[in-house]
C-alpha positions, 0 to 999 in steps of 0.5 A: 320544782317542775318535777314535783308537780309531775309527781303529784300528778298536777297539771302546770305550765311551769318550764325551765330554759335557757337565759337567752330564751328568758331575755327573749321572751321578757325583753324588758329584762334585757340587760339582766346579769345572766352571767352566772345562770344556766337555767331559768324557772319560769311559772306563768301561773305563778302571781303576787298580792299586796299585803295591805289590801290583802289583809284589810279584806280578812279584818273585814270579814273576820269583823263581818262574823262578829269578831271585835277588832280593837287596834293598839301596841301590846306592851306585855302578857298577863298571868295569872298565879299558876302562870296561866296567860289571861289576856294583854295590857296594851301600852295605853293601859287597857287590859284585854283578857281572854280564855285563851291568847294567840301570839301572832306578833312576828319579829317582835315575839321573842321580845314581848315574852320577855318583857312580859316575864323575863325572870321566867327563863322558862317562858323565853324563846331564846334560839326558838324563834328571832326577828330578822328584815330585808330591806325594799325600795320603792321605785315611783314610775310615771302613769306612762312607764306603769303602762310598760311595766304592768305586764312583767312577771315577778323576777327573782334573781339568785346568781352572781351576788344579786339575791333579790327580786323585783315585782310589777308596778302596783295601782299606786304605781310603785315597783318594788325591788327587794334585796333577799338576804336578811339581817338581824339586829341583836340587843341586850334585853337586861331585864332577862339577861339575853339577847334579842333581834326585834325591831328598834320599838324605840324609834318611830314605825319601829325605824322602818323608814330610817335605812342606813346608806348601807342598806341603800347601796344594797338596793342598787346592788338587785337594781343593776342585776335585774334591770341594769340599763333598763331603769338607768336609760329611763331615769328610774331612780329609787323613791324611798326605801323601807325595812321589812321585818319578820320572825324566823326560826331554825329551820324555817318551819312555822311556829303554830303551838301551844307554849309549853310553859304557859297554858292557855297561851299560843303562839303563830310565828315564824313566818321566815319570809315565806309565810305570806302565801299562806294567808288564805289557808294557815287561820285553819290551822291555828283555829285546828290548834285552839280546838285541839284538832291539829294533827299530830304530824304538823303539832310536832313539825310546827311545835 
């Protein structure tokens, strides 16, 4: 990665070194399992952002430029007799209709088009796209530990079975912790006779908050490996924990297409879990696709 930006040409304080110079340089992490790590990638310019926040600022704008915002749960697409989607119908009744349909609805993509339409087999995602989800948990700290912690860097720990990340306490003073490894939850949708991972729809905040003892056990796992004694001395224990969905794709590549079998609709998904940096820039794209602007190139790696 150092590499790549020398190739570039891009000025970047991003290094590689030794564990022992890592632990020295952030001592909070002093009891880290470096066992299995040779070489450390260190980015002090590197950051993060709350989702929340992040994405109620562009809703706001996008509502300041004259866009209607209108909240609801989709239920299905609507077609039209030459199987043109014309718009929504939410699952409180009301129907939304357009000229031309974007769906931007992650992990539960591949289910909508099939309840929309299941005898179309031409419609289904089937291997194209698949709702997958890690799971977090969410560590509350005093107003005095914030204090010690607002300066850590997010910590990504790839060696010796950890696969997870933790990140700097938020201004509600949480410091989340994420196992990195996903997990898919594959049901028999009967209608069009396939199978589908989607969140469970039938459960509250599609089950984000019912996590199995499992998937707790898996937190502790990244917890000990990241901040071992660290958060053990300072009786710093796991608050509650939540699941966190997304779409992914075979290769990891965005989804940012027309559907082949559905004119007037679009679909921007496919996010695999490193999508999220990408908010400031990827409504370019899609507005580029919409118009007909998209090039070539990035039409055939995202279609």
């Amino acid at each position: 990665m150092v590499q790549n930006f020398k190739d570039l040409g891009v000025e970047s304080k991003a290094e590689v070194i030794r564990p022992e110079e890592l632990r020295k340089r952030y001592p909070l992490f002093w009891d880290a399992d470096y066992k299995e790590a040779k070489d450390c990638y260190v980015n002090p310019e590197a950051g993060w952002a709350e989702a929340a926040p992040a994405l109620k600022a562009v809703i706001t704008e996008a509502v300041s430029y004259g866009v209607d915002h209108v909240e609801g749960s989709v239920s299905r697409l609507l077609f039209d007799d030459e199987s043109n989607c014309i718009g929504v119908e939410l699952k409180d009744g009301r129907m939304l209709k357009a000229g031309k349909v974007v769906l931007a609805t992650g992990a539960n993509t591949a289910r909508i088009l099939a309840d929309s339409a299941p005898e179309r087999q031409e419609l289904q995602a089937r291997d194209r796209i698949m709702g997958a989800a890690v799971v977090c948990g969410m560590v509350e700290v005093t107003d005095e530990q914030a204090k010690v912690y607002k300066d850590i860097p997010l910590f990504l720990h790839r060696v010796g079975g950890v696969d997870g990340e933790t990140y700097p306490p938020t201004p509600e003073n949480i410091i989340k912790v994420t196992r990195d490894i996903s997990f898919s939850n594959f049901q028999l949708h009967k209608a069009s006779k396939q199978c589908i991972s989607s969140p469970p729809v039938d459960q509250l905040n599609e089950g984000q908050m019912n996590v199995p003892e499992s998937l707790k056990k898996e937190i502790q796992t990244v917890m000990k490996g990241i901040w071992g004694r660290e958060f053990s001395d300072n009786d710093m224990k796991t608050s509650f924990y939540r699941i966190c969905w997304d779409s992914f794709t075979p290769n990891q590549d965005f989804i940012i297409s027309s559907h082949p079998a559905s004119p007037n609709l679009y679909i921007a998904a496919g996010g695999s879990f490193h999508s999220w940096k990408f908010l400031p820039i990827i409504g370019e794209y899609v507005t580029d696709l919409l118009h007909g602007k998209l090039e070539p190139e990035l039409m055939k790696r995202w279609g």
